[in-house]
N, C-alpha and C positions, 0 to 999 in steps of 0.2 A: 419615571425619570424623563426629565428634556435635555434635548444638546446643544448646549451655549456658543454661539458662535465663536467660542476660543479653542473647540472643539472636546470641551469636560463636561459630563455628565452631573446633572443637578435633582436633586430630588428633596424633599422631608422625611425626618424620617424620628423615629422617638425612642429614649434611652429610661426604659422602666425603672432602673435601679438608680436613678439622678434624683435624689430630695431637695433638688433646688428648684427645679423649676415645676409649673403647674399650667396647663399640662408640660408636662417634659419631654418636647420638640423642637427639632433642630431642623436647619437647611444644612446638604453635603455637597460636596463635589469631592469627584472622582478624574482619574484619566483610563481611557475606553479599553486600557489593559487589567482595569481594578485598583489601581494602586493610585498611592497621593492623595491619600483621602483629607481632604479638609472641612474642617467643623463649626457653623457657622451659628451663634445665637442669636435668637430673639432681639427685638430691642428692650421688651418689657416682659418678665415671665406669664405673665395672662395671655399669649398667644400662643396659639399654635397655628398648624394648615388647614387648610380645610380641602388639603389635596386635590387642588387642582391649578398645579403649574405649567403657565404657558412660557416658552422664549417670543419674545419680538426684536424686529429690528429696534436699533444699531446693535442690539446686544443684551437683550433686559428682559429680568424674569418678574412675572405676575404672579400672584396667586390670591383667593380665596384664604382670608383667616381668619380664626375664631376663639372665642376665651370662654369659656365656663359663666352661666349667667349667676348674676349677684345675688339671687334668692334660690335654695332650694325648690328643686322642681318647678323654675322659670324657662325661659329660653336664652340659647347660647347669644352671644352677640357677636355678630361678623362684619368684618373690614376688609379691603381691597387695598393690595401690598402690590409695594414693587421692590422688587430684587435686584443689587447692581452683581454683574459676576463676581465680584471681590465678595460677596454673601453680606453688605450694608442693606437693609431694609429700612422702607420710609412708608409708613402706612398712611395711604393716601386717600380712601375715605374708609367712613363707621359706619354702617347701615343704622337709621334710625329703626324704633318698633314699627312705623309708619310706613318704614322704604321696603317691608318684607324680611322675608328669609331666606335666602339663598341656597339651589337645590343641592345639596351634600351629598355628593358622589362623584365620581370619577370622572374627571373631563366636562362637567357640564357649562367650563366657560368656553368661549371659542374668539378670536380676533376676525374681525372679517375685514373686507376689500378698504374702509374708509377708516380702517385704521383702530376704531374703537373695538371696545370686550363688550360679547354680550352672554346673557347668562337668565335662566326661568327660575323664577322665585313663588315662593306661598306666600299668600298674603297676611295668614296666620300662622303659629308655628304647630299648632297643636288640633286634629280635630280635620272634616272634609273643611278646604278651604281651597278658595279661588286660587288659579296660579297668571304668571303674569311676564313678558318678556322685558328685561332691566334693558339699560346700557351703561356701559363705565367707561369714558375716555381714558387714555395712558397719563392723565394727568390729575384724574379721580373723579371729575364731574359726572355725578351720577344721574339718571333719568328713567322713568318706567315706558318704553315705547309704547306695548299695548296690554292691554288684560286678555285672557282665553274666555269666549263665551261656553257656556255649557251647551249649548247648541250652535252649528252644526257639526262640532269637532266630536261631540261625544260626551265621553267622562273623560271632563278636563278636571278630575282629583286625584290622576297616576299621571304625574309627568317626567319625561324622560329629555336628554340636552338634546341641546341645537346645535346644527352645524353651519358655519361660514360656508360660502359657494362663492364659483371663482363669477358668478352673473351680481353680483355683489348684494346676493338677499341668504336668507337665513332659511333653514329647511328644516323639522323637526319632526314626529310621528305622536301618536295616538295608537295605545294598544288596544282601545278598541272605539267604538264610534263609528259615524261612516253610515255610508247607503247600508253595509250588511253586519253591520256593529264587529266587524273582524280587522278595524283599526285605519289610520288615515295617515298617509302624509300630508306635512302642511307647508305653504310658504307666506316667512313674515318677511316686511318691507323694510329699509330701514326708515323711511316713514310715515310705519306703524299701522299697513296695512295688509289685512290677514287673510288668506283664504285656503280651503282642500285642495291639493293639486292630485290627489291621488286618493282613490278607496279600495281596502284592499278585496279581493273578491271573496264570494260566498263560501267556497269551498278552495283547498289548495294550498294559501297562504294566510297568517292569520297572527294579530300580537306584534309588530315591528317592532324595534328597537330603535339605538342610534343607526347613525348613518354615515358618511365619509365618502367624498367624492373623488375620485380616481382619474389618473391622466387621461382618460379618456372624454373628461367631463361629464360624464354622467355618474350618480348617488346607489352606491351599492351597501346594505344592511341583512341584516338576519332578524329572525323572528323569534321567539320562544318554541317553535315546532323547529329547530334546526333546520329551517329554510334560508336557503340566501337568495336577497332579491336584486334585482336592478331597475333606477328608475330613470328614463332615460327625461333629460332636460328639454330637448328639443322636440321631441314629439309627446311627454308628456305620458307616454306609455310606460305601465308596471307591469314586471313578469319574474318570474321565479326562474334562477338561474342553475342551481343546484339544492339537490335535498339529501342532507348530512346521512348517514348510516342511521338508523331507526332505531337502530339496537344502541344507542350512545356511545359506538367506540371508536369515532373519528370524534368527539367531544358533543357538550351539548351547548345548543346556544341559543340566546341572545348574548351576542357578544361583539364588541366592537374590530371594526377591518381595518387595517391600512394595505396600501400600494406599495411593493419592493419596487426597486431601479428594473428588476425580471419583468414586471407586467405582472407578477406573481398576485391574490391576495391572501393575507397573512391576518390570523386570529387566532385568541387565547380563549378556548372554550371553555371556563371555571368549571364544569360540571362531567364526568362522561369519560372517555377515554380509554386508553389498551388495558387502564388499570383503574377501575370503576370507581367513581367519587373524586379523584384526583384532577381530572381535566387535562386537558392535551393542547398543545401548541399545532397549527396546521396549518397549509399554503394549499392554493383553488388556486389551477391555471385553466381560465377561463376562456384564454385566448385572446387578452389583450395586448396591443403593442405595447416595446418598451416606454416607460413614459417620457416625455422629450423633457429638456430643461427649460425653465420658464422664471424668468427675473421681475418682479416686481416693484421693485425699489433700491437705488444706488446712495449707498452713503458713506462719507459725503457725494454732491452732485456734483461740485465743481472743485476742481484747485491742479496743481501744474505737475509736473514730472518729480517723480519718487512718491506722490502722494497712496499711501494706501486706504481701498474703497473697498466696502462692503458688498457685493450684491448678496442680493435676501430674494428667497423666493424656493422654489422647491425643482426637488428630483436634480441636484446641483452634486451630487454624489461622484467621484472619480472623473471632474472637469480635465479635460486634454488641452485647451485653450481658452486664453481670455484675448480678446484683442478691442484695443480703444481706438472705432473709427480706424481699423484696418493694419493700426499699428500694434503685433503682438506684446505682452506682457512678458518680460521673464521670467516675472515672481510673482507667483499665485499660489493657492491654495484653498484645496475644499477641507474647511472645518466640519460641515456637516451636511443633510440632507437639505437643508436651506438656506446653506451660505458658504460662499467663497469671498477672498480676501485677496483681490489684487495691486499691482503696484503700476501707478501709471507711465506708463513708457517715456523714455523723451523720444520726440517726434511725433507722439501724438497730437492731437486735433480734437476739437470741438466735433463731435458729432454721436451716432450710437454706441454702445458696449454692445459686443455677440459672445456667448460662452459657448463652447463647444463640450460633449460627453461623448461616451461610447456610442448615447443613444441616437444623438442628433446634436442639431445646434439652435440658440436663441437670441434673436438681435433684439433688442430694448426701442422700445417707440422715447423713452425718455432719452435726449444727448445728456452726454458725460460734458462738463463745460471744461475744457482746460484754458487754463489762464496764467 
């Protein structure tokens, strides 16, 4: 599930016993207490998700979607949707046979700094086959940035997603390859130029996963050894941060992290746990600081007093102030982890927005223009 800047829970999700639709999959929303559930269909029943929805600003969900291909034992065919919160879909491109196949799992699109989706595709659907980094603007224009060579990444015929970073490139791993074939991170440009920034070592750590970068700015993951690592961006140095119970019953991972508003990190090991095969939910306090709030984008940018504004951007969780250019806001609200919704003051002015949390506070290089 993602949380829509109106602050309701959106996911896909599929009703077995529906002989109407094929496949038979829906979008939901919910409110964060469970209840309100609303049901949102397809535009065409040949679609489903391909489960991987993102939110963007103003307000708008993406996702991966796919339809059953036309021939027995062909290949599916997938498109790049947008979602308005009201659950209206407008499928905004079709992937040709030509443009690829897009990698089918959990998260593997990500939004980065310039605003477009990007997302690793096979260039076959069936068979070892090249893989390759797409890009998709919010308006559907699609592009392939670069292809993976088979050398020096490795075996580029296991690919796993990429992550946006806030240096505004693209980060990705290799489970194996590298100076000691025990796996690489990499980093793509957006454009479209590729290189190792990281090889994992001989002995220790081995097999990376995804990855996810943390208020601190640096890229923290786990491996298929229940290792979690840290890569750090500025020095470019990799180290093993903790190593999960052996015995599998803090869970088993490769599994994907996030950041709490704690400093905390937070993962859903599928595998492992107090209660063997089941998997465990778990939080690593590393010793990071809280994370500070951090605005990326105001919308709208300009207009006068009572206007209500977006900021978008992260760790924006239990905001304590907004103020425009010094003059406080009334009326605000955090809808979610990446968005607060304020109302512009009268007496405000032309200049930056600063949000305030428990953690800290963030003034915007971008002015709010009042007019």
């Amino acid at each position: 599930m993602v949380q829509g800047t109106n602050g309701e829970l959106y996911g896909p999700a599929f009703n077995p016993s529906d002989p109407h639709t094929t496949p038979p999959q829906y979008y939901y929303s919910l409110d964060v207490s469970g209840q309100n559930i609303q049901i949102f269909p397809y535009p065409t029943t040949q679609w489903g998700s391909a489960w991987q929805t993102l939110i963007a600003p103003p307000g708008v969900l993406y996702d991966l979607v796919a339809h059953p291909p036309k021939n027995s034992g062909g290949a599916p065919i997938f498109g790049f949707a947008r979602i308005a919160q009201t659950g209206a879909m407008t499928i905004l491109h079709v992937f040709s046979a030509g443009e690829g196949y897009p990698l089918n799992s959990f998260n593997s699109l990500t939004r980065a700094t310039d605003g477009s989706f990007y997302g690793v595709a096979y260039e076959h659907y069936t068979g070892v086959s090249p893989g390759f980094i797409y890009r998709v603007t919010p308006d559907g224009a699609y592009s392939k940035l670069l292809t993976f060579p088979s050398t020096p990444l490795g075996a580029a015929a296991v690919f796993l997603p990429i992550r946006a970073a806030s240096d505004g490139n693209l980060y990705g791993t290799f489970e194996t390859g590298g100076t000691n074939n025990t796996g690489v991170i990499y980093q793509a440009t957006p454009s479209g130029q590729l290189q190792t920034v990281a090889n994992f070592p001989a002995t220790g750590m081995a097999e990376p996963q995804t990855l996810t970068q943390a208020g601190d700015g640096n890229l923290y993951g786990t491996t298929n050894y229940n290792q979690i690592f840290r890569y750090n961006l500025t020095t470019h140095s990799l180290g093993l941060i903790y190593q999960m119970a052996p015995d599998g019953s803090q869970g088993k991972c490769g599994c994907d992290l996030i950041e709490g508003m704690d400093g905390k990190l937070y993962g859903a090991a599928p595998y492992g746990g107090p209660f063997p095969g089941l998997g465990a939910v778990f939080s690593l306090d590393i010793g990071l600081p809280k994370p500070l709030p951090v605005v990326s984008g105001l919308y709208p940018a300009s207009g006068g007093a009572g206007q209500r504004v977006l900021l978008w951007g992260n760790y924006l969780l239990g905001a304590t102030s907004v103020t425009f250019s010094g003059a406080a806001a009334t009326n605000f609200k955090s809808t979610s982890v990446q968005s607060v919704y304020a109302t512009v003051p009268t007496g405000a002015t032309t200049g930056p927005v600063t949000i305030t949390t428990a953690n800290g506070s963030y003034t915007t290089t971008q002015s709010f223009t009042v007019q």
